[in-house]
PyMOL Python script that loads the backbone (N, CA, C, O; Angstrom):
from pymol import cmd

cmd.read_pdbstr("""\
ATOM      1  N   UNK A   1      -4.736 -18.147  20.275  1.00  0.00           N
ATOM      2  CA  UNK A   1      -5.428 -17.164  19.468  1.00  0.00           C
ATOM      3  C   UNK A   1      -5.561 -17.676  18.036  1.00  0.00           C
ATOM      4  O   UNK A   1      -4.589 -18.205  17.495  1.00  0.00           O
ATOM      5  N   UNK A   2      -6.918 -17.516  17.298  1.00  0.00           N
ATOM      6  CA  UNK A   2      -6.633 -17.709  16.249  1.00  0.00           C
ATOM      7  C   UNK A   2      -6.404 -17.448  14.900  1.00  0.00           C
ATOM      8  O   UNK A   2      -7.020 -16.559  14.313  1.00  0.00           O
ATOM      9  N   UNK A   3      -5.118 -18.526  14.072  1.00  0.00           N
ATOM     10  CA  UNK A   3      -4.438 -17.910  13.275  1.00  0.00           C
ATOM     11  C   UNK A   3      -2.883 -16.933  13.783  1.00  0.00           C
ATOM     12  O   UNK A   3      -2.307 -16.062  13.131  1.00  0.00           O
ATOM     13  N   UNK A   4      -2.548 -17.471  15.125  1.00  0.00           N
ATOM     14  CA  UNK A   4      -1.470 -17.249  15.766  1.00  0.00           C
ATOM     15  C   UNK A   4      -1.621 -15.318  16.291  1.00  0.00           C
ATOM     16  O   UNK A   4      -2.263 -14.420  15.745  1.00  0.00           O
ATOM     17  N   UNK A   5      -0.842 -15.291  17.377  1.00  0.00           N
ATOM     18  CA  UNK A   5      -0.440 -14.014  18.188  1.00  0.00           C
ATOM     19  C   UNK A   5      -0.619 -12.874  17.407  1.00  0.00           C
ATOM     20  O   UNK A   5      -1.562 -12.089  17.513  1.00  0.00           O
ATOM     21  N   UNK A   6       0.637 -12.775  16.342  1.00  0.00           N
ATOM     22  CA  UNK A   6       0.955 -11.591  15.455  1.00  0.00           C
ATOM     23  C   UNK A   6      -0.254 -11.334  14.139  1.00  0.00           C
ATOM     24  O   UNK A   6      -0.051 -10.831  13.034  1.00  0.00           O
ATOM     25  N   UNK A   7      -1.353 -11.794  14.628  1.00  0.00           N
ATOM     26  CA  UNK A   7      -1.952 -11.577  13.616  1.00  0.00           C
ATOM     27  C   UNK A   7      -2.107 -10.303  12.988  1.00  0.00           C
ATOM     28  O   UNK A   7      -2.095 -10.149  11.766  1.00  0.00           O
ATOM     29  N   UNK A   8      -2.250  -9.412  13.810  1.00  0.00           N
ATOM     30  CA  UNK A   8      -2.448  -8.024  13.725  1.00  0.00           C
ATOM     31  C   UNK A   8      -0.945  -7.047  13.228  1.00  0.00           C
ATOM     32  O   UNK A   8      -1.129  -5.914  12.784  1.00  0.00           O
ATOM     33  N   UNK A   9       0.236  -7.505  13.331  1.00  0.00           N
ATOM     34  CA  UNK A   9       0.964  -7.192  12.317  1.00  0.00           C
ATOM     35  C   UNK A   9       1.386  -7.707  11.462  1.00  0.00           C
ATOM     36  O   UNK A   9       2.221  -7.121  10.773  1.00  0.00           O
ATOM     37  N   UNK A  10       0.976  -9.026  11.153  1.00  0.00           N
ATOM     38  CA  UNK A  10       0.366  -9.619   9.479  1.00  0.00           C
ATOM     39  C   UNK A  10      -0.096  -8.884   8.696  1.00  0.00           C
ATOM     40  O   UNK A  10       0.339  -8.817   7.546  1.00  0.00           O
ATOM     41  N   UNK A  11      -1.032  -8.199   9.112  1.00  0.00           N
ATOM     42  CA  UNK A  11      -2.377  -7.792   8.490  1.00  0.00           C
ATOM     43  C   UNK A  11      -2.057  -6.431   7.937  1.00  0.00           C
ATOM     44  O   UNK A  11      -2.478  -5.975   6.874  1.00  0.00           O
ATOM     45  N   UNK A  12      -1.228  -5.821   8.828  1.00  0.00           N
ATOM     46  CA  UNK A  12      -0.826  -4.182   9.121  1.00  0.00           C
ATOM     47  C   UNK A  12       0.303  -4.131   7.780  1.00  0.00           C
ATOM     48  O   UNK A  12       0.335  -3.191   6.985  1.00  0.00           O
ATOM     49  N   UNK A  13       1.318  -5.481   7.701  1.00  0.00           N
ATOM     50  CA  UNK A  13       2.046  -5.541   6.581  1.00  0.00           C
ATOM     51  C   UNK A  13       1.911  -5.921   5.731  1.00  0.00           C
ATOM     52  O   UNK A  13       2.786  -5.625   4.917  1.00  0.00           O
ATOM     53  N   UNK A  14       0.579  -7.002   5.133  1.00  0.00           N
ATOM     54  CA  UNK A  14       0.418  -7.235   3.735  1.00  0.00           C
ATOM     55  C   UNK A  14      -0.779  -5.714   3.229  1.00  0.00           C
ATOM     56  O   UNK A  14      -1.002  -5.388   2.063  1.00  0.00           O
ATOM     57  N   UNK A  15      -1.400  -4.987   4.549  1.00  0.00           N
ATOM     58  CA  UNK A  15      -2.206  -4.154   3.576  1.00  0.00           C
ATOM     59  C   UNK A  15      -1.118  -2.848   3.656  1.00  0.00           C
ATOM     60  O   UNK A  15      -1.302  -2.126   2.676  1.00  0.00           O
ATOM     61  N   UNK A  16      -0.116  -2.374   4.477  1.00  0.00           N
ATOM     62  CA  UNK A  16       0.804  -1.830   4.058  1.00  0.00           C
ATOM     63  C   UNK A  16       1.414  -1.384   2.792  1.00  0.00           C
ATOM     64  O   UNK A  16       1.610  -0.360   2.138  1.00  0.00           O
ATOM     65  N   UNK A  17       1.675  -3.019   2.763  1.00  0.00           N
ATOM     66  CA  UNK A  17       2.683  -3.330   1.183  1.00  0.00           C
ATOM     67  C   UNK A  17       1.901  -2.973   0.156  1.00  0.00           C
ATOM     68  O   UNK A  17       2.266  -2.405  -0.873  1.00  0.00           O
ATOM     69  N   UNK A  18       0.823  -3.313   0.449  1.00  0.00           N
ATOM     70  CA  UNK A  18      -0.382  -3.315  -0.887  1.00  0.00           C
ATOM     71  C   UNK A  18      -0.655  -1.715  -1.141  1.00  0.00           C
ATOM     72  O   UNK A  18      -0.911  -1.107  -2.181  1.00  0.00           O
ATOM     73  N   UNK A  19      -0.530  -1.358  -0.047  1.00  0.00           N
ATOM     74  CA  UNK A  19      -0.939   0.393  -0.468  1.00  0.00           C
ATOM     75  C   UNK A  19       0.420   0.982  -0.868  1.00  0.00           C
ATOM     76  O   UNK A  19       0.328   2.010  -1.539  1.00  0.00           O
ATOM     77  N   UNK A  20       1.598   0.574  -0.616  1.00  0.00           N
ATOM     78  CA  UNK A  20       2.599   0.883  -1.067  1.00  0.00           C
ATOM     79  C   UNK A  20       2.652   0.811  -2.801  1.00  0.00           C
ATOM     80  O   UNK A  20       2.606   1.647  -3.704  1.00  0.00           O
ATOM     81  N   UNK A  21       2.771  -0.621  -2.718  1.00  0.00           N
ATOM     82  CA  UNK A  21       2.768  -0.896  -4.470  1.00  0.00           C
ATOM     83  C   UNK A  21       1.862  -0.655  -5.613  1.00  0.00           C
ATOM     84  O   UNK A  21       1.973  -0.644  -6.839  1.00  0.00           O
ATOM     85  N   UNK A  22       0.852  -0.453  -4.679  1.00  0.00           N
ATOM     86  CA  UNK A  22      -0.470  -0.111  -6.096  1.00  0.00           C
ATOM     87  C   UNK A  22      -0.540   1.445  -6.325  1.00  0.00           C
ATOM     88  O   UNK A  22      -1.068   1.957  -7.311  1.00  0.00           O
ATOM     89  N   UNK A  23       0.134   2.225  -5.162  1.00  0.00           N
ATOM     90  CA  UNK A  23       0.064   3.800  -5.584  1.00  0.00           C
ATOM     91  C   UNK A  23       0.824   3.748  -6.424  1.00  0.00           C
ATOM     92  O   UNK A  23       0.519   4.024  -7.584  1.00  0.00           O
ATOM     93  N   UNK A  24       2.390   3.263  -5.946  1.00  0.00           N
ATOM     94  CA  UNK A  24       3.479   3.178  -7.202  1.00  0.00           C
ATOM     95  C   UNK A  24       3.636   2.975  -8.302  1.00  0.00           C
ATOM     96  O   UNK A  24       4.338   3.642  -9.061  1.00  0.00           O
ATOM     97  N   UNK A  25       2.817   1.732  -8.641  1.00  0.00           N
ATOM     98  CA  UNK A  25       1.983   1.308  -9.421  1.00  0.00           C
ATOM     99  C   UNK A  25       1.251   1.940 -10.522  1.00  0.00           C
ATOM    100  O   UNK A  25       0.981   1.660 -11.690  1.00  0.00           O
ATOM    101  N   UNK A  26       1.060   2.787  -9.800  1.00  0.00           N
ATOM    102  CA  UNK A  26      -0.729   3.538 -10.515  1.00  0.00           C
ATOM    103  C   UNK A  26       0.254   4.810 -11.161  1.00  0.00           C
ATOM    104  O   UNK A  26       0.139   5.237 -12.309  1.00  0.00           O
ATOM    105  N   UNK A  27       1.058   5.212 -10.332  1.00  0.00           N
ATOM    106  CA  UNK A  27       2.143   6.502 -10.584  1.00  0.00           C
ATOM    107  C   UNK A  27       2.970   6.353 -11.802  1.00  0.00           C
ATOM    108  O   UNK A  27       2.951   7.139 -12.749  1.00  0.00           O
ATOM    109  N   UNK A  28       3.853   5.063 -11.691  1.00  0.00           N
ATOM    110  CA  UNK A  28       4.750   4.652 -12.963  1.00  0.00           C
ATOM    111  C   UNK A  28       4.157   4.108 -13.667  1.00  0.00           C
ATOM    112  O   UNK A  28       4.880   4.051 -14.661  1.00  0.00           O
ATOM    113  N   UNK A  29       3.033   3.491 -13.938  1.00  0.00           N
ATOM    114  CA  UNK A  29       2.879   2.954 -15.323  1.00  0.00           C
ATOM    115  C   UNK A  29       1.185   3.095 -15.208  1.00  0.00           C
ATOM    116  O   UNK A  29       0.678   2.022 -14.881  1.00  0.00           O
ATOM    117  N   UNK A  30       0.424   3.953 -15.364  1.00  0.00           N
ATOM    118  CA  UNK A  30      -0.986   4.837 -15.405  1.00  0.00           C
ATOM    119  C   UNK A  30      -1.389   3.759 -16.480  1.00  0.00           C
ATOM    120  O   UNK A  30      -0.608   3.296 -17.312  1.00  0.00           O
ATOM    121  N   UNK A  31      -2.928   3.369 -16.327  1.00  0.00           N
ATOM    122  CA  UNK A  31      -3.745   2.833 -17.506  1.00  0.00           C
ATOM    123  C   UNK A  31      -3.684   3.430 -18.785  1.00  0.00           C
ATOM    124  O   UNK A  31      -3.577   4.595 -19.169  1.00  0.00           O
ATOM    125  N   UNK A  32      -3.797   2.152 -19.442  1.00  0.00           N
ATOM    126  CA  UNK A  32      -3.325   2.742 -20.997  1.00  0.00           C
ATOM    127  C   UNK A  32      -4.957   3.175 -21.998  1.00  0.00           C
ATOM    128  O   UNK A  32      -5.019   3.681 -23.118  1.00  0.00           O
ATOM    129  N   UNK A  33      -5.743   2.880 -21.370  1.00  0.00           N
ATOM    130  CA  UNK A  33      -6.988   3.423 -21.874  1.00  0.00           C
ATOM    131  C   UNK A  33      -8.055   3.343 -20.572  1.00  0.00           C
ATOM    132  O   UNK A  33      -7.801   2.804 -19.495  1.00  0.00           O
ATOM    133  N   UNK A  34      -8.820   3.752 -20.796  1.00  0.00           N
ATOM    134  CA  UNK A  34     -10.000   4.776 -20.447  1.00  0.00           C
ATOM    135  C   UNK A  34     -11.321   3.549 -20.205  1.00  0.00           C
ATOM    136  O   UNK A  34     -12.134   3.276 -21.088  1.00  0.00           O
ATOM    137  N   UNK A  35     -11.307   2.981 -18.968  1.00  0.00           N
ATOM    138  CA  UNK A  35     -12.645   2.578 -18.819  1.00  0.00           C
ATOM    139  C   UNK A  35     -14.366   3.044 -19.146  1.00  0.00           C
ATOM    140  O   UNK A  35     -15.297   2.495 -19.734  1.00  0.00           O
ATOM    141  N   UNK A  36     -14.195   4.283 -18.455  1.00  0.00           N
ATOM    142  CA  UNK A  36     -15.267   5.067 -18.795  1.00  0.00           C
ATOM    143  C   UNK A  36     -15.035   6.453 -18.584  1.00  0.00           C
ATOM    144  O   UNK A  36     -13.816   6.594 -18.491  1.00  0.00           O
ATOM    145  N   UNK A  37     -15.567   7.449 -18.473  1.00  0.00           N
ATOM    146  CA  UNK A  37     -15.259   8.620 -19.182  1.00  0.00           C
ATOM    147  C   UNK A  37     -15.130   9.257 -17.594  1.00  0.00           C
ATOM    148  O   UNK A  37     -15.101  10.487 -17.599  1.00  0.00           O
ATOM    149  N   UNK A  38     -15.071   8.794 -16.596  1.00  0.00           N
ATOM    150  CA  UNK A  38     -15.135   9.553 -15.331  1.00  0.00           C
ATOM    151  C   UNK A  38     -13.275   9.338 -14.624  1.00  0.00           C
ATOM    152  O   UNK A  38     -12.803  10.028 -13.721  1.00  0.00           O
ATOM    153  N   UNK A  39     -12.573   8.249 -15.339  1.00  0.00           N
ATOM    154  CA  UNK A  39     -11.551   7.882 -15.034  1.00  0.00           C
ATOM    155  C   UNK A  39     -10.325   9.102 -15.493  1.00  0.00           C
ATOM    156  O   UNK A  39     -10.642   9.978 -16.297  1.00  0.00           O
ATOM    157  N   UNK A  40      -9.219   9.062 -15.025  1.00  0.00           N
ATOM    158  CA  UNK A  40      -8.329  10.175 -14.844  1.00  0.00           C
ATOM    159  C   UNK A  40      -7.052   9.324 -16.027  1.00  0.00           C
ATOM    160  O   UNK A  40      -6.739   8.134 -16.063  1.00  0.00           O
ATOM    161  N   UNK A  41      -6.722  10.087 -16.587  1.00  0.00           N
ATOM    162  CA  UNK A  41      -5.510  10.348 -17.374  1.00  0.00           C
ATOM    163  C   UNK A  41      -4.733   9.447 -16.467  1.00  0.00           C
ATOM    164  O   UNK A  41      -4.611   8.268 -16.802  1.00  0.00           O
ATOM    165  N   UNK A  42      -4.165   9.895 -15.295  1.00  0.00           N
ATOM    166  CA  UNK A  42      -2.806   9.271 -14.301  1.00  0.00           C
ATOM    167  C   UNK A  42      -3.600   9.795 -13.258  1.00  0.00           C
ATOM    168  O   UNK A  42      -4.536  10.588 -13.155  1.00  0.00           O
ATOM    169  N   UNK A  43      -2.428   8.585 -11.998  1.00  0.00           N
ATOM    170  CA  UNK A  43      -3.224   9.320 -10.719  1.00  0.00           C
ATOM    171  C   UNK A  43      -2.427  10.734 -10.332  1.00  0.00           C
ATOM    172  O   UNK A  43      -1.419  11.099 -10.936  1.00  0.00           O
ATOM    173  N   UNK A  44      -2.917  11.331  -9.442  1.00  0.00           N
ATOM    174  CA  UNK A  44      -2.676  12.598  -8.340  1.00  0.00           C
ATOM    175  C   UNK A  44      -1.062  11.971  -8.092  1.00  0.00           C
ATOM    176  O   UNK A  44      -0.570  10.866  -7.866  1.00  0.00           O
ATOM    177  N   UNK A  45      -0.745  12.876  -8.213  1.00  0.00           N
ATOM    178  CA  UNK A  45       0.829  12.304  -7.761  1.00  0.00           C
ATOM    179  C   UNK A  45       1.142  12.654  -6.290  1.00  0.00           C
ATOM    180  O   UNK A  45       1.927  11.938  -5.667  1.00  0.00           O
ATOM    181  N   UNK A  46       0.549  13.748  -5.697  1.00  0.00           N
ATOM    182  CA  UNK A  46       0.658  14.033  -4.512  1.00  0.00           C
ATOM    183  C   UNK A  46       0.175  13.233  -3.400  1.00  0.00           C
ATOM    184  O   UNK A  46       0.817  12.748  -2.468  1.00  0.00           O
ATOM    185  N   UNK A  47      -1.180  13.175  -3.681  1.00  0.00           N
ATOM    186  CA  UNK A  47      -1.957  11.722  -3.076  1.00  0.00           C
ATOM    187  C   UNK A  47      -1.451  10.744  -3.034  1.00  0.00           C
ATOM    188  O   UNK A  47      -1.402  10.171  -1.946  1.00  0.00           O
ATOM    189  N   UNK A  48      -0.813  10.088  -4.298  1.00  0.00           N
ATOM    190  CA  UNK A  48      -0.451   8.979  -4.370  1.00  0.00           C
ATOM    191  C   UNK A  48       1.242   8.361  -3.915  1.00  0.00           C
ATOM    192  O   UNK A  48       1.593   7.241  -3.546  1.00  0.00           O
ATOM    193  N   UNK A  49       2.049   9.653  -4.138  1.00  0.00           N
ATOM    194  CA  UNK A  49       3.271   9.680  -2.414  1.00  0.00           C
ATOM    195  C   UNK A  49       2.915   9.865  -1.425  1.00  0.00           C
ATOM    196  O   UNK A  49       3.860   9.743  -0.645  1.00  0.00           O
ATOM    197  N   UNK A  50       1.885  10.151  -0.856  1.00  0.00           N
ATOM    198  CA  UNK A  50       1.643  10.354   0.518  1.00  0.00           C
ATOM    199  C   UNK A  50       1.178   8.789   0.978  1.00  0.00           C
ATOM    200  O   UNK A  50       1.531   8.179   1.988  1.00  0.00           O
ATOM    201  N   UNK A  51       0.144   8.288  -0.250  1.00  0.00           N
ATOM    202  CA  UNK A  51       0.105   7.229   0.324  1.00  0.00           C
ATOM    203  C   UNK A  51       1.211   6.101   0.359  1.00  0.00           C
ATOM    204  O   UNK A  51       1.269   5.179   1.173  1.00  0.00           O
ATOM    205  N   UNK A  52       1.938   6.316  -0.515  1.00  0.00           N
ATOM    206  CA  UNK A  52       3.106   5.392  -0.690  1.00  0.00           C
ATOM    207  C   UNK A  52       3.554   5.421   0.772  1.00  0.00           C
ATOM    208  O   UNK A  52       3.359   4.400   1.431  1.00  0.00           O
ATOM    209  N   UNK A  53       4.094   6.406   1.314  1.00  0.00           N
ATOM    210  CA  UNK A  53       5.125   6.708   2.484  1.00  0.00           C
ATOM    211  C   UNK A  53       4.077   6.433   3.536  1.00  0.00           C
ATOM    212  O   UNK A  53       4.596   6.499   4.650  1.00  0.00           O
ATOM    213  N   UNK A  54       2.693   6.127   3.589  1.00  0.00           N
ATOM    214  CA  UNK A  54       2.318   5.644   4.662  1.00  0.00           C
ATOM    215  C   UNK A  54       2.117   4.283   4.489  1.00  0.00           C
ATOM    216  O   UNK A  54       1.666   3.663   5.451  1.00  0.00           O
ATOM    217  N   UNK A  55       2.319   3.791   3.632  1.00  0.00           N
ATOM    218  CA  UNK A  55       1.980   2.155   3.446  1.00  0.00           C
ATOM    219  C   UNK A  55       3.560   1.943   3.471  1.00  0.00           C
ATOM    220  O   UNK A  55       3.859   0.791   3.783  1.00  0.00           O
ATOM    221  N   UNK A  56       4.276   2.498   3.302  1.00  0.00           N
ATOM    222  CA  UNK A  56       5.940   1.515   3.449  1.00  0.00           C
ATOM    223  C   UNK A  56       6.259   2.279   5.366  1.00  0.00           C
ATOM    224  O   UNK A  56       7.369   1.965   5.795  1.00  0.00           O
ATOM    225  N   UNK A  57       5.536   3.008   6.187  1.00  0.00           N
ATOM    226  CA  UNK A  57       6.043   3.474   7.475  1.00  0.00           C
ATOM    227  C   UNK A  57       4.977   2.280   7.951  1.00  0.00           C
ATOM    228  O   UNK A  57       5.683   1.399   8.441  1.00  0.00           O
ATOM    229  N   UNK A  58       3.550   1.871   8.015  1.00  0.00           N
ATOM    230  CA  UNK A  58       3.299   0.694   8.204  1.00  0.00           C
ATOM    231  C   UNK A  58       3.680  -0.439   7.917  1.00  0.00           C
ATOM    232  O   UNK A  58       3.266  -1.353   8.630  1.00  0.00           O
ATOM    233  N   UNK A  59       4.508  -0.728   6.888  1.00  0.00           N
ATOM    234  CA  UNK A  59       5.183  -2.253   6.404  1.00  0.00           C
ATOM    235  C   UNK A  59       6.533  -2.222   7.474  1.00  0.00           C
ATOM    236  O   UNK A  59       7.062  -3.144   8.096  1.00  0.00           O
ATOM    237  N   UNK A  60       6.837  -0.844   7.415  1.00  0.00           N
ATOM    238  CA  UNK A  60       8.307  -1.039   8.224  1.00  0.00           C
ATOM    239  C   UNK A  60       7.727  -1.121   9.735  1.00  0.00           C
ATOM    240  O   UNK A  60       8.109  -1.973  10.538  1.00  0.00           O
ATOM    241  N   UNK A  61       6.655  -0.026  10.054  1.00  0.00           N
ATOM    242  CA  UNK A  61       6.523  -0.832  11.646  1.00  0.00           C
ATOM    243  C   UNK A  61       5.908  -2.137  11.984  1.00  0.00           C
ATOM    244  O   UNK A  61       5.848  -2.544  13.144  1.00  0.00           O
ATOM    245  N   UNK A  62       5.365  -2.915  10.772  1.00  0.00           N
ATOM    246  CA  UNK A  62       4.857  -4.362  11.139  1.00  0.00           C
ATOM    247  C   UNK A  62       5.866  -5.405  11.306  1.00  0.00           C
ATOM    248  O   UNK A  62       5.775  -6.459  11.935  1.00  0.00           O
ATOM    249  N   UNK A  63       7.267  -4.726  10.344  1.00  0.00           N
ATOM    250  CA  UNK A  63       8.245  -5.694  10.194  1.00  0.00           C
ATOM    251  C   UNK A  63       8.450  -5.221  11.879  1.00  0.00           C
ATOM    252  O   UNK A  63       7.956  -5.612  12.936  1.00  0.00           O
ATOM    253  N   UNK A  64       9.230  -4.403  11.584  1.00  0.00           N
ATOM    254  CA  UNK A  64       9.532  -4.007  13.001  1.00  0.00           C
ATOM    255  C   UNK A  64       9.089  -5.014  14.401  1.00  0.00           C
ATOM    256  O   UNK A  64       9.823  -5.762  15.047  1.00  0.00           O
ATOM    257  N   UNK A  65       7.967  -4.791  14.542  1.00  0.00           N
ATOM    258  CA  UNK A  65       6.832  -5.494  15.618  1.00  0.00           C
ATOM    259  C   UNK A  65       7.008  -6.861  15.243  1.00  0.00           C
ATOM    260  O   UNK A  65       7.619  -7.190  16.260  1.00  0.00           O
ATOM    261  N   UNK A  66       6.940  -8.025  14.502  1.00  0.00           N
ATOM    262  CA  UNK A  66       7.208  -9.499  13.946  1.00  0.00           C
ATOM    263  C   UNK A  66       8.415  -9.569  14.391  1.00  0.00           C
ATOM    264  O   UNK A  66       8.423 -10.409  15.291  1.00  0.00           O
ATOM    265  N   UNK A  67       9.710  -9.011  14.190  1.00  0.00           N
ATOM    266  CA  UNK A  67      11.312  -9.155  14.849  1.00  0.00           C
ATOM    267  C   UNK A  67      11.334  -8.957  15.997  1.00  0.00           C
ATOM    268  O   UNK A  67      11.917  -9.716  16.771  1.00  0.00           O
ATOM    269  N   UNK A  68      10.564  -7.649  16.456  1.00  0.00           N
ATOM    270  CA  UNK A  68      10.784  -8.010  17.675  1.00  0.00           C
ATOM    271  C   UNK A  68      10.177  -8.856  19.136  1.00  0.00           C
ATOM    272  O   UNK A  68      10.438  -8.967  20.334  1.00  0.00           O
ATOM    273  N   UNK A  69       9.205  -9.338  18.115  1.00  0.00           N
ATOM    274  CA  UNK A  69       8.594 -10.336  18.833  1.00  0.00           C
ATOM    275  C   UNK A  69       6.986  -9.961  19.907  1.00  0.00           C
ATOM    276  O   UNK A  69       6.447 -10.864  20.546  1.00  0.00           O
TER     277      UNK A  69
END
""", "prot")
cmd.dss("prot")
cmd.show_as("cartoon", "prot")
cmd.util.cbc("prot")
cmd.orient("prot")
C-alpha cells in the first residue's frame, strides 16, 4: 500500500493533534490585534473545548490503533 498500511491512522493523528492544539491555542493566547473588522475579540470557548476533546479522543484512538497494530 502506498506510503505503508497505517496510513489512515497517521492521518487521523496528525489532524487530531492539530485540532487539538490550535483550539487551545486560539483559547489561551487569542490574537493580539484585529485583521479586519469581521474577526472576534477571542474564540467561543465552548466550541473551542468541544473541539479540543474531539481532536485529543481522535489522537488517542489513532495512537491507540498504531500500538496495536
Amino acid at each position: 500500500m502506498f506510503l505503508g498500511a497505517d496510513l489512515l491512522a497517521w492521518l487521523v493523528l496528525a489532524i487530531g493533534g492539530a485540532m487539538a492544539a490550535g483550539n487551545l491555542a486560539a483559547v489561551v493566547r487569542p490574537p493580539e490585534k484585529k485583521i479586519s473588522d469581521d474577526d472576534l475579540d477571542q474564540a467561543p470557548l465552548i466550541r473551542s473545548l468541544i473541539f479540543v476533546v474531539v481532536g485529543l479522543v481522535a489522537s488517542v484512538w489513532a495512537i491507540a490503533s498504531l500500538l496495536n497494530g
